[in-house]
ZAMARGU-4260 file (C-alpha; in steps of 0.2 Angstrom, whole numbers, plus 5000, padded with zeros to 4 digits):
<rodrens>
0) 5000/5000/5000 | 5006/5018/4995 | 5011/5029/5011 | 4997/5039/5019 | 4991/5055/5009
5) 4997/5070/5017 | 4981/5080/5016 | 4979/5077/5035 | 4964/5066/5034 | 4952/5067/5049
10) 4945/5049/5046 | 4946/5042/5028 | 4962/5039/5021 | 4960/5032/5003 | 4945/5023/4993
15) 4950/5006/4985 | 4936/4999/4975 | 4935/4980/4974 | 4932/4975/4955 | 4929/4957/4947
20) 4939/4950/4933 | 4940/4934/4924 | 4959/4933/4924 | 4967/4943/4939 | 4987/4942/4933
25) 4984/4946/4917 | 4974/4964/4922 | 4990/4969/4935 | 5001/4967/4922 | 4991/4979/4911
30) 4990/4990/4925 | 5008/4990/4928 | 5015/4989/4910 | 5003/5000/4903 | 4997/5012/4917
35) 5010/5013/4927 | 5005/5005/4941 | 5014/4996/4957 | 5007/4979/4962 | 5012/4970/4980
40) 4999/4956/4979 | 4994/4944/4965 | 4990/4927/4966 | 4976/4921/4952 | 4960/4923/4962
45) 4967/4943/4969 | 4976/4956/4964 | 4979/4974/4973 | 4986/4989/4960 | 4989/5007/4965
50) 5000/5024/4960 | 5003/5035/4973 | 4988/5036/4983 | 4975/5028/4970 | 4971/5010/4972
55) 4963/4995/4963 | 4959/4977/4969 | 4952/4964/4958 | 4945/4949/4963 | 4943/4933/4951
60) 4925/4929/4945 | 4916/4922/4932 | 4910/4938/4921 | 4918/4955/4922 | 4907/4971/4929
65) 4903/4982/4916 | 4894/5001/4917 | 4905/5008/4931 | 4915/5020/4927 | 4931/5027/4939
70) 4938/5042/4940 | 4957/5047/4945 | 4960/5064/4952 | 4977/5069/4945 | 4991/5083/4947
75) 4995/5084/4928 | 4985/5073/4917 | 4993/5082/4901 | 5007/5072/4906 | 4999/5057/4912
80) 4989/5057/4895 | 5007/5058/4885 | 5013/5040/4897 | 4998/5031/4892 | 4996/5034/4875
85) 5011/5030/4869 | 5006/5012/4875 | 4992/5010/4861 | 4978/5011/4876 | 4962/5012/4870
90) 4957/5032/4873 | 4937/5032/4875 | 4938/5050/4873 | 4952/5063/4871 | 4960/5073/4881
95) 4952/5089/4884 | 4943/5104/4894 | 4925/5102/4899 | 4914/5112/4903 | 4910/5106/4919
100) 4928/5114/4925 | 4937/5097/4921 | 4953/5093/4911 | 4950/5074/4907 | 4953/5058/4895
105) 4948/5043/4897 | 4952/5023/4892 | 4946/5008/4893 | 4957/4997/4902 | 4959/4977/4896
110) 4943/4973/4904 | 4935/4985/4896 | 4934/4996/4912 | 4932/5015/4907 | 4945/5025/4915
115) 4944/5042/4918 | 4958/5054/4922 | 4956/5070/4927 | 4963/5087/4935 | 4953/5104/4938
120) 4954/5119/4926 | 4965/5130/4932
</rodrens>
């Protein structure tokens, strides 16, 4: 697990969703080879994935979720974007402003997760 965020946390400290997959090694290797991730469990039935204070646990299971969406709150996601696409990820949509006050781009993971990457407008 990554060190404690140091935004002083009165009670929670970080959110980790628990997601099913068909085949656990082969998602935390995209997730490290392609994301960037750090893994410091895997075995085939569970795997736990995370980069800085963002984590990812995936559990083995018969069918793959689909329809959630998750978001990743980042410091540069100009940069983030320029790491992951030079990987031939699948971007769902590109890189821009909205106009909700969000700079964001998303992907769909080797699931077919949709990731979405994000940072506010400055």
């Amino acid at each position: 697990m990554p060190p404690r965020p140091s935004s002083n946390p009165q009670q929670f400290i970080q959110q980790a969703p628990v997601l099913q997959v068909q085949r656990v090694l082969e998602t935390v290797h995209f997730y490290q080879d392609v994301l960037g991730f750090h893994c410091d469990y895997r075995t085939e039935t569970y795997g736990v994935v995370w980069r800085d204070n963002a984590a990812l646990h995936f559990t083995q299971g018969a069918s793959t979720q689909h329809g959630v969406k998750h978001f990743f709150w980042l410091i540069d996601v100009n940069a983030y974007y320029s790491e992951v696409v030079k990987k031939n990820v699948k971007i769902t949509h590109e890189i821009g402003d909205r106009d909700y006050g969000i700079r964001d781009f998303g992907l769909a993971d080797n699931n077919g997760f949709i990731l979405i990457f994000g940072q506010d407008v400055d």
